[in-house]
C-alpha positions in Angstrom: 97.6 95.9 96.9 97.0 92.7 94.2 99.9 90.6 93.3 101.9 93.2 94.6 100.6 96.1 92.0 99.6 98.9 94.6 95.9 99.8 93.3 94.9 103.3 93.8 91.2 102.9 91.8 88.8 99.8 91.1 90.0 98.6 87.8 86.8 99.0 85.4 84.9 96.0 84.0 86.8 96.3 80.1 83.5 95.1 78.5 84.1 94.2 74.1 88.0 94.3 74.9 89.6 91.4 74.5 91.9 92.3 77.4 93.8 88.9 77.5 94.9 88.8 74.3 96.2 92.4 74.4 98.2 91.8 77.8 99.9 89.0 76.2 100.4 90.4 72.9 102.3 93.6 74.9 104.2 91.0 77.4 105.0 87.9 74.8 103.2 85.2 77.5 102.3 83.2 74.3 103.1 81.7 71.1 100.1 83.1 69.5 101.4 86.6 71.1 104.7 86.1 70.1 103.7 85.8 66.4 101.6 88.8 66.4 104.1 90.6 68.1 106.7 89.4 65.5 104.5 90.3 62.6 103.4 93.6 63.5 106.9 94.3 63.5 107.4 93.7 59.9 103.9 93.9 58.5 102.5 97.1 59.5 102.1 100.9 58.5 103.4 102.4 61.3 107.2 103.7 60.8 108.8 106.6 62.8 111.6 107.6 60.7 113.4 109.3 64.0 112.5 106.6 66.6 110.8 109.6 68.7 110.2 107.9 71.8 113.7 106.4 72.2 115.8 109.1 71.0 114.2 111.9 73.5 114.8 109.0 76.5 118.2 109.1 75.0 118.6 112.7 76.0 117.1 112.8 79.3 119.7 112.6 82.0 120.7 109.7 84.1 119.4 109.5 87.4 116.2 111.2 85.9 112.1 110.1 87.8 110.5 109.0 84.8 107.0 108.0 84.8 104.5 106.7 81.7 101.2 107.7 82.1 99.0 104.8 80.1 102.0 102.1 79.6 100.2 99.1 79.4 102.0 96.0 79.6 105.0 97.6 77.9 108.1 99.1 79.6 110.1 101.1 77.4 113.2 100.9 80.2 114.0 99.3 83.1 113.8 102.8 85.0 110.7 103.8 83.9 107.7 104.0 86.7 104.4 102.4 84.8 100.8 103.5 85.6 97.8 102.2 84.2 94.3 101.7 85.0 94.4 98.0 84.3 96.7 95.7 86.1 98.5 94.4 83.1 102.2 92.8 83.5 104.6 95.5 83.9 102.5 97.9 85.5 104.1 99.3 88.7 101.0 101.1 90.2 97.3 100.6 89.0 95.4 104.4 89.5 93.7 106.9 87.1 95.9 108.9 85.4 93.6 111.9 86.0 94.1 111.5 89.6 97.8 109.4 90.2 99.5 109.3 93.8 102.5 111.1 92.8 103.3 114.0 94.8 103.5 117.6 92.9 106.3 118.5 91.4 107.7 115.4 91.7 108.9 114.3 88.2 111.5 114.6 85.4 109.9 113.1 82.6 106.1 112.0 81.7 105.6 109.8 78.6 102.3 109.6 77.2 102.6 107.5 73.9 99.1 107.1 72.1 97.2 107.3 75.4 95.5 110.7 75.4 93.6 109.6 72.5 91.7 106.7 74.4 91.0 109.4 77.7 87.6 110.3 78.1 88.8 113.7 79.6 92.7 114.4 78.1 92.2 117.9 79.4 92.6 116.4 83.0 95.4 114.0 82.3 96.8 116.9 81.1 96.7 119.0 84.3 97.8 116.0 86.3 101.1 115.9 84.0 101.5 119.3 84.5 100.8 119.1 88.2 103.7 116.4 89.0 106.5 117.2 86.5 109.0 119.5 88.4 109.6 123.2 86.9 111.8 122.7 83.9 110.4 118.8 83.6 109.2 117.3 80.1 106.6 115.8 78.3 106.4 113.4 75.7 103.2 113.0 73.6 102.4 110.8 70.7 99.3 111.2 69.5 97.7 109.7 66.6 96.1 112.7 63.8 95.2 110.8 60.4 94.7 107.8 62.3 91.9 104.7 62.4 89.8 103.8 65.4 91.2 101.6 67.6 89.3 100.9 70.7 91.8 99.5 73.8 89.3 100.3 75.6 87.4 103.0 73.8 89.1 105.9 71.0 87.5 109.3 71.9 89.8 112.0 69.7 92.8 112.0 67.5 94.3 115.9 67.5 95.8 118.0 65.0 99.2 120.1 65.5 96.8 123.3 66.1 94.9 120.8 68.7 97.5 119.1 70.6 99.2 123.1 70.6 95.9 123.6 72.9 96.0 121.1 75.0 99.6 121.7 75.7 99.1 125.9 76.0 100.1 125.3 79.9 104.1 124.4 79.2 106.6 127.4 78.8 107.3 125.5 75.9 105.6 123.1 72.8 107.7 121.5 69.9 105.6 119.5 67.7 107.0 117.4 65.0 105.7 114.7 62.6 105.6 111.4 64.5 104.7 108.9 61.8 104.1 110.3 57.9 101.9 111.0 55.3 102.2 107.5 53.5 102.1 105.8 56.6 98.5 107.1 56.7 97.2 106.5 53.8 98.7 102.5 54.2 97.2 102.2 57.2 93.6 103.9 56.2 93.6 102.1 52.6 94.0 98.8 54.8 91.1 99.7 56.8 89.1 101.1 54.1 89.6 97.6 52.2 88.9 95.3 55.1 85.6 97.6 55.8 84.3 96.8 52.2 85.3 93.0 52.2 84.7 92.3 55.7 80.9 93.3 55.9 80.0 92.1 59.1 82.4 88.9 59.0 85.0 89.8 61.7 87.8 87.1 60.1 87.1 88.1 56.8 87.4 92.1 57.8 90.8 90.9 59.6 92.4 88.4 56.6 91.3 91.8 54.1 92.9 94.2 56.0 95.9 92.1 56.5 96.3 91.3 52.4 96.1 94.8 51.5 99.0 95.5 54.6 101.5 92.9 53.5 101.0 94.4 49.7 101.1 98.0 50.8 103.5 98.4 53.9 106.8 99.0 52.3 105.4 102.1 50.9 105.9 103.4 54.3 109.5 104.0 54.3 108.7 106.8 52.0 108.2 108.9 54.8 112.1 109.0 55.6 112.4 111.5 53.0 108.2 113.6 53.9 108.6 113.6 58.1 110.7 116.8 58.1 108.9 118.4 55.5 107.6 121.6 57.6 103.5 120.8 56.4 103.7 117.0 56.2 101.9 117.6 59.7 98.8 118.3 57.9 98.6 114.5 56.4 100.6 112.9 59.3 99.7 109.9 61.0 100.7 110.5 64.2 102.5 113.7 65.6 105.1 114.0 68.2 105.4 116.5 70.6 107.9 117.5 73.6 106.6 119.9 76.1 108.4 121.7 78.6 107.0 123.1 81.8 
């Protein structure tokens, strides 16, 4: 017990992770958060035409034990349980999600929203959803596909619909859909490609490229609105979203 965060594994040492920042950009503890956080609202490729996340909590019933494996800082409702291997604000208990407390069969609802891309071992974060969710309990699982590093701690593997159809062969049932589009993609990797070429080795400069190209590109985005439902804009997508059903 820290703070009042029940710990259930040794928090790791987050070594090239500027794990402050982060924190506060998730929570808003700061004005230079706040403004990142406002920005990225506005200025970014990422666009989910459906809302994913928040319309499938829409549908799951009241009174329902939902738990997000890999929250973070964030929390998505007030009723949500957040675990996390780092004891950022919001987390509720601090333990590999490999290896959590919860008892089996336990749960309604796990979310796992771009986390099983940064797992070393997603095949056992797997089991262990599929170990606590009750019979007839649900998954949620957005995953980035045509998608740049990003390393909060480390980015292992991004999966395609056939792969994340794999991972998930456990569940009775598997419905994958497009998450975020084909233009959101290629914003996001023309942003990176551009701040790569400027940026060199010059951090700031790599940053102030990437951004340029982003506040020039972004509205592209929206464009997906009319692609996400397309039945192969999954081959392009950004990121895919998928509900799984024990």
């Amino acid at each position: 017990m820290h703070k009042g965060i029940p710990f259930f594994v040794e928090s790791p040492v987050r070594e090239g992770f500027d794990a402050s920042f982060h924190e506060e950009a998730y929570a808003g503890t700061s004005t230079r958060a706040r403004l990142y956080n406002s920005l990225k609202q506005v200025i970014t490729s990422e666009y989910s035409p459906h809302d994913t996340l928040n319309s499938f909590l829409a549908s799951i019933p009241q009174d329902s034990m939902i738990v997000e494996f890999g929250s973070g800082a964030r929390r998505v409702r007030p009723d949500v349980l957040n675990i996390d291997l780092f004891p950022t604000p919001n987390v509720d208990l601090v333990a590999n999600i490999e290896h959590t407390p919860l008892a089996s069969d336990s749960v309604d609802v796990v979310i796992l929203d771009s986390v099983i891309e940064h797992v070393p071992n997603p095949v056992a974060v797997v089991d262990e959803v599929f170990r606590v969710l009750k019979p007839g309990g649900k998954l949620l699982c957005i995953n980035p596909f045509l998608f740049p590093y990003h390393g909060y701690p480390a980015h292992y593997c991004n999966f395609t619909k056939d792969g994340i159809e794999q991972l998930l062969q456990r569940f009775a049932r598997v419905e994958v859909q497009t998450h975020q589009g084909p233009t959101s993609a290629i914003v996001n990797i023309l942003s990176e490609y551009i701040g790569v070429v400027v940026g060199r080795e010059n951090r700031t400069r790599y940053m102030v490229a990437k951004a340029a190209i982003l506040t020039l590109t972004f509205p592209l985005k929206f464009i997906d609105k009319f692609l996400v439902d397309r039945p192969e804009s999954h081959r392009i997508a950004s990121m895919l979203g998928t509900i799984a059903t024990k």
